[in-house]
C-alpha positions in Angstrom: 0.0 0.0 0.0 1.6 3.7 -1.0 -0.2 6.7 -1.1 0.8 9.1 -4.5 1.1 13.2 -4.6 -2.9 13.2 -4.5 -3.3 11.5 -1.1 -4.9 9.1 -3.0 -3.8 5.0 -0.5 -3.5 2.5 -3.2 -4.2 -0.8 -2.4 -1.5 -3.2 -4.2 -1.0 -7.1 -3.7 2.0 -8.2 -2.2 4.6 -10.6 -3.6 5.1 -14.1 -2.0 4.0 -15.3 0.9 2.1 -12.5 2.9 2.1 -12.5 6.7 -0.5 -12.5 8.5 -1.7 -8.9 10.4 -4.0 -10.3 13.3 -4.4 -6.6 14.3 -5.7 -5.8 11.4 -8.4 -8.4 11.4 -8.8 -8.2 15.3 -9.5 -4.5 13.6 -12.7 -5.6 11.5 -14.1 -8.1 14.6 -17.3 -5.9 14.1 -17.7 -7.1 10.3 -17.0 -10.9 12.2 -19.8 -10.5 14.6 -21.9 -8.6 12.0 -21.7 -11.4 9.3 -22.1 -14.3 12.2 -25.1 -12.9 13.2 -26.4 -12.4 9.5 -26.0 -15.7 9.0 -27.9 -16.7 12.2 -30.9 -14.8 10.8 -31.1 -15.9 7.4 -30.8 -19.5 8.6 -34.0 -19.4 10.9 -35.9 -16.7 8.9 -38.8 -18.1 7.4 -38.9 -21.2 9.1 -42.2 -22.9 10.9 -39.9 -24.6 13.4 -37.0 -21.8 13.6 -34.3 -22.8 16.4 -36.3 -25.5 17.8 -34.3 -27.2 14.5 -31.1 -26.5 16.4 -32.6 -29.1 18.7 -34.2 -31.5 16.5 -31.3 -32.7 14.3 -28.6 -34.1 17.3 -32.2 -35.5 19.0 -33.5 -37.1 16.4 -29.9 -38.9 14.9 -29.3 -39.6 19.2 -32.3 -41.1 19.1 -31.8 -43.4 15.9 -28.2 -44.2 16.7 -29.8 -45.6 20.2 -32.2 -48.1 18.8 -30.0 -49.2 15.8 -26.2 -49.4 17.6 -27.2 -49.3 21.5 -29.6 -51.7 21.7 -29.5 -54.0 18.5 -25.9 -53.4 18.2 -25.2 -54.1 21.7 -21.7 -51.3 20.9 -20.8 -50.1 24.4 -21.1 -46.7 25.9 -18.1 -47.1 28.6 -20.6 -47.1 31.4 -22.9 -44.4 30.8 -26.3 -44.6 28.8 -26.2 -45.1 25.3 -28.0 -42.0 24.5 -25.6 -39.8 26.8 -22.9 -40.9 25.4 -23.7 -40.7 21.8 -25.3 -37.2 22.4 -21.6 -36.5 23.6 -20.0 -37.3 21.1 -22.5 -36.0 18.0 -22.7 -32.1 19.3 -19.6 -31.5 19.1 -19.3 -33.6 15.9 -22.0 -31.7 14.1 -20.4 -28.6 14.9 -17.6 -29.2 13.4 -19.4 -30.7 10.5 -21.5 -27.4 10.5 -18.5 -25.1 10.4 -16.0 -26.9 7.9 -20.0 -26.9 5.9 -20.3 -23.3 6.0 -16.8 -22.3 5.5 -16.5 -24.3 2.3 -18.7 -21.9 0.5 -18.7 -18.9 2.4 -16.4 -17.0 -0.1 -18.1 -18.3 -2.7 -21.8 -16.9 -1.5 -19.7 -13.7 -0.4 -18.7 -12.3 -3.8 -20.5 -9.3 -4.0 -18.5 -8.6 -0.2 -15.5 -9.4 -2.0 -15.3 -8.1 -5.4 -16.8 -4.1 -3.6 -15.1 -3.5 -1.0 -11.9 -4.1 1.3 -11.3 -6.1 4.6 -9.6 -8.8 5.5 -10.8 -12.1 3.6 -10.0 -14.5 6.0 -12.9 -12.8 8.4 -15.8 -14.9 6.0 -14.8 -18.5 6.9 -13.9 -17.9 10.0 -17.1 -16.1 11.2 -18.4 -19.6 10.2 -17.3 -21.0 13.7 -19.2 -18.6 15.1 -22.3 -18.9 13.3 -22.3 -22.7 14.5 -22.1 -22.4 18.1 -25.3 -21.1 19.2 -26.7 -24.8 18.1 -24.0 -25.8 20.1 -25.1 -24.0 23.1 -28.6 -25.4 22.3 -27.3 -28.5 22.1 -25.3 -28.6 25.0 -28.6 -27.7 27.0 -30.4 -30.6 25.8 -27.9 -32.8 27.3 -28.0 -31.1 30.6 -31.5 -32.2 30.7 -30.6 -35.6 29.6 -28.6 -36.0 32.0 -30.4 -34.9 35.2 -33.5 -37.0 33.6 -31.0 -39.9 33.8 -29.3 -39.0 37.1 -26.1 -38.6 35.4 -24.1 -36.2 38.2 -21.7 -33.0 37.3 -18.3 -32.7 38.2 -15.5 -30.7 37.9 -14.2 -32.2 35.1 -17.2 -30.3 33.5 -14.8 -27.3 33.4 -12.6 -28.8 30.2 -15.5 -28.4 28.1 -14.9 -24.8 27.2 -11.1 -25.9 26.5 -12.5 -29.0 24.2 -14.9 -26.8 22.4 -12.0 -24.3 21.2 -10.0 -26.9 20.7 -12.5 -28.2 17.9 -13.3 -24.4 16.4 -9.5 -24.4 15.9 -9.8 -28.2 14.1 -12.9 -26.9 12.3 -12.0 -23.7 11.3 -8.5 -24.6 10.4 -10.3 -27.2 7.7 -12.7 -24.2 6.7 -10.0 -21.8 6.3 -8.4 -24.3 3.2 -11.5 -25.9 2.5 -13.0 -22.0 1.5 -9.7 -21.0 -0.4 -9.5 -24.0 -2.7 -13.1 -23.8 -3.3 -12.6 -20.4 -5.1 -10.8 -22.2 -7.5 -12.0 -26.0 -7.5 -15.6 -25.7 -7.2 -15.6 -29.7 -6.6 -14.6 -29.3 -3.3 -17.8 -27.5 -2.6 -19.2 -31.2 -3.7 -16.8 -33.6 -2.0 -17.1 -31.7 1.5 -20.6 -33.3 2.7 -19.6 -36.5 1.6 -16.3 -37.0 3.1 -18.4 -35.7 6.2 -20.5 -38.4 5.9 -17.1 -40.7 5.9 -15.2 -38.7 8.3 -18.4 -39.7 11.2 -18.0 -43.1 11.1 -14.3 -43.0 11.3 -14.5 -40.7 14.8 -15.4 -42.5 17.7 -19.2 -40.8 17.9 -21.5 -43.3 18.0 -18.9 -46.0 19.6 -15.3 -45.9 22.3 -11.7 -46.3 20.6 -11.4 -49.2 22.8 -13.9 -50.9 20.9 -11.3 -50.9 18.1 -8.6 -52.5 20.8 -5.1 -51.6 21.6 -3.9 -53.1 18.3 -6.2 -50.6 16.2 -7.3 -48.1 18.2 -4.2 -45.8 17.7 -5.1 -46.0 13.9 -8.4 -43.5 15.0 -5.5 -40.8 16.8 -4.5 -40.0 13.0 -7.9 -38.3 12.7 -8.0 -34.9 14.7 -11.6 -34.9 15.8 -11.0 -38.6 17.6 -9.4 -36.9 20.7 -11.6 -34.3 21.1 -14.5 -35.9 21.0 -13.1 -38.6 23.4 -12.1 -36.1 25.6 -15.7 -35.0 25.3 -17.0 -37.9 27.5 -14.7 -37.8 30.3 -15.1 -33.9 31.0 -18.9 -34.4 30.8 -19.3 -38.0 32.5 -16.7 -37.5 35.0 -16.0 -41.3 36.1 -13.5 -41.6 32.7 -10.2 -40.8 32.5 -9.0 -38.2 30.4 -7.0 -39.3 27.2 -4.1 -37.0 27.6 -2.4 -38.6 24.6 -4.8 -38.4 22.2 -6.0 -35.0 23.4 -2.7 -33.4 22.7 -1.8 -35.2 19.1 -5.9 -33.1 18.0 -4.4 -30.1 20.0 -1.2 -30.2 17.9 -2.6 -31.2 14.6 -5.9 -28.6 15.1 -3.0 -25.7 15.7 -0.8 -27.1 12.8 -4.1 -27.3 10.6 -5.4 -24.0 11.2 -1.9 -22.1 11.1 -1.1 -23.3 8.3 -4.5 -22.7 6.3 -4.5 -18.9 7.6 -1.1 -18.4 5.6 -2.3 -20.5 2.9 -5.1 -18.1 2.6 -3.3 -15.3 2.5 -1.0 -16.8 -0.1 -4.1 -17.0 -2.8 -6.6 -14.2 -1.7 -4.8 -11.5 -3.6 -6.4 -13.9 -6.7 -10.4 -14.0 -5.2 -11.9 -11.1 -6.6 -10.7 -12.3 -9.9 -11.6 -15.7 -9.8 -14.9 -15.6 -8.2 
């Protein structure tokens, strides 16, 4: 950026890789909270159920994972209720699921934004994770009930949660950062998104334990990011578990690895957005 004789700033793209100025998007956090709750609106708006839906969808696939794997199945739930523990493990899932969603095509449905005015890019996925927690919240409420209905108690442990669920904005942001960028360019991976979701489910311990799996194959499941976190889930909200430190840490690493490395990735192609989109 230079300014000429007029006092006119010109706005030129930098060469190479372009570091990343968190001060300048911690800057344009109004836009961020602005364009979460836009997207909060327009998902309700017009709806006969509205945020009761916010309910319905973990409830309802709870409820059908019960029947078909807890009690036909006979998969265990490491002590608890079925329906506790797969409740667990599907809010946080479906968030993350819901963000890396969102993100995918949020530059893509934010071209007029993009090709009028200037701000920092990287603000559109990421306002994504924050668009996808107030079902979380919901969520989370439902199995409070759930578990005073069951007589489920509350411990301490209950205090991780807030470190789990940033711990899986960073994982899902992080794969909505470079799932948005190379969607400006590759429109399939606006395609192949929901169905490597649909994949990416049944190879996270959601709807079953890693020690189901053994000690011979269970460590195959730490190689997927979301499998400590969400095992972590169950211990920080049931209590009588022991935390998987281990695992916990390799999703901490590889959620901070992931989600570094897309924000300088996005900054490496933005300069090309407006032109592309």
């Amino acid at each position: 950026m230079k300014e000429s004789n007029s006092d006119v700033v010109v706005i030129e793209p930098k060469k190479g890789w372009v570091p990343v100025n968190f001060r300048e998007i911690w800057s344009f956090r109004e836009l961020l909270y602005f364009l979460a709750w836009r997207d909060i609106k327009v998902k309700y708006k017009q709806t006969v159920l509205g945020i009761i839906w916010a309910v319905l969808q973990p409830v309802l696939a709870m409820l059908i994972f019960s029947v078909l794997f807890g009690r036909f199945a006979g998969i265990p739930s490491d002590g608890a209720p079925y329906p506790i523990f797969v409740l667990i493990g599907l809010l946080p899932w479906n968030y993350f699921a819901a963000v890396l969603g969102l993100s995918t095509t949020s530059l893509v449905t934010g071209t007029n934004l993009i090709s009028k005015i200037y701000f920092p890019r990287l603000i559109i996925p990421v306002s994504s994770a924050i668009t996808a927690l107030l079902d979380l919240l919901i969520g989370s409420a439902v199995l409070g009930i759930m578990m005073i209905y069951y007589g489920v108690p509350f411990t301490l442990n209950i205090l991780m949660v807030p470190v789990l669920i940033f711990i899986t904005l960073l994982n899902a942001a992080g794969f909505g950062i470079w799932a948005s960028a190379l969607n400006v360019k590759y429109r399939d991976i606006q395609y192949a998104i929901p169905f490597l979701i649909q994949i990416w489910m049944f190879v996270t311990p959601v709807i079953y334990p890693r020690t189901l799996l053994g000690e011979e194959y269970g460590w195959i499941l730490l190689l997927n990011p979301m499998a400590g976190v969400i095992e972590a889930f169950r211990p920080a909200v049931l209590g009588h578990l022991p935390m998987p430190w281990n695992a916990l840490f390799i999703s901490s690493i590889t959620g901070i690895a992931v989600f570094l490395g897309g924000i300088f990735y996005f900054r490496r192609v933005e300069r090309q957005f407006a032109d592309v989109i």
